[in-house]
N, C-alpha and C positions, 0 to 999 in steps of 0.2 A: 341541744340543751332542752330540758324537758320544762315545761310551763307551769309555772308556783300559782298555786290558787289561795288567795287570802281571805280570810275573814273577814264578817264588818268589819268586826273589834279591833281583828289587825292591820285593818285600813284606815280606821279611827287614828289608832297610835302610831302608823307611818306619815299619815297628813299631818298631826300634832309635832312628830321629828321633822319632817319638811318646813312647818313654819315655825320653828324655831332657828332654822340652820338658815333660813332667810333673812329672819329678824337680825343675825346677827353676822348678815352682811355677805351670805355667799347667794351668790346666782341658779335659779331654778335646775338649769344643767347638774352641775356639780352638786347639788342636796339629792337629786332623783338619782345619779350615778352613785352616791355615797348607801342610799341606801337598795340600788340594784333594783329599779324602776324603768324605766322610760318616761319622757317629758308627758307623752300623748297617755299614756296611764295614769300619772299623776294628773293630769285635767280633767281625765274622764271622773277618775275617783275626786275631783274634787268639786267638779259640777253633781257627780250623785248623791257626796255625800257632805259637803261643805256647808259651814253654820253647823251640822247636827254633833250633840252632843253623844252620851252613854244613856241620857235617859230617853233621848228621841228614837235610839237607833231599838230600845229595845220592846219600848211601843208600836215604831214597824213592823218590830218581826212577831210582834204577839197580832196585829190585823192582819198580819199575809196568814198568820195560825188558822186567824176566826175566819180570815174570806176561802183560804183550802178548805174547809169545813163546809162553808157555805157552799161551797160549789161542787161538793160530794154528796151534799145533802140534795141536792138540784139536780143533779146528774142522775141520783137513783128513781128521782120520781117519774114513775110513766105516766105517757100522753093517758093512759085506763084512769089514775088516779088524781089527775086534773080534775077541776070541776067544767061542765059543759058550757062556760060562759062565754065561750071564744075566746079562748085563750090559746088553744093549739092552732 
């Protein structure tokens, strides 16, 4: 069986049906089997992504944008166009 890769987004709205189906009274097993998870997936996703909302999740993904940038922009400069201050 081949391995489902989710989105935040869709890991957002699978944690949201997870604690919903808790709240209203079934056991961790059974909410993560309903929606074809594992127990240990659901902890992980909900240690990385727990508390966050759609507005937090999507300020993330705009600083991983700016910091991939930053670090393409850092990547191309050579040690030639450094300034001689000891820094290489």
């Amino acid at each position: 069986m081949a391995r489902e890769r989710h989105s935040d987004e869709d890991i957002l709205k699978l944690l949201r049906e997870i604690e919903l189906k808790l709240a209203s009274g079934h056991d961790v097993a059974s909410a993560c089997r309903n929606i074809r998870i594992s127990d240990a997936t659901y902890y992980n996703w909900r240690k990385r992504f727990g508390g966050m909302g759609r507005a937090h999740l999507s300020e993330l993904n705009s600083l991983k944008k700016e910091n991939a940038r930053l670090k393409k922009i850092v990547a191309e400069l050579t040690p030639a166009r450094l300034p001689k201050a000891g820094i290489c």
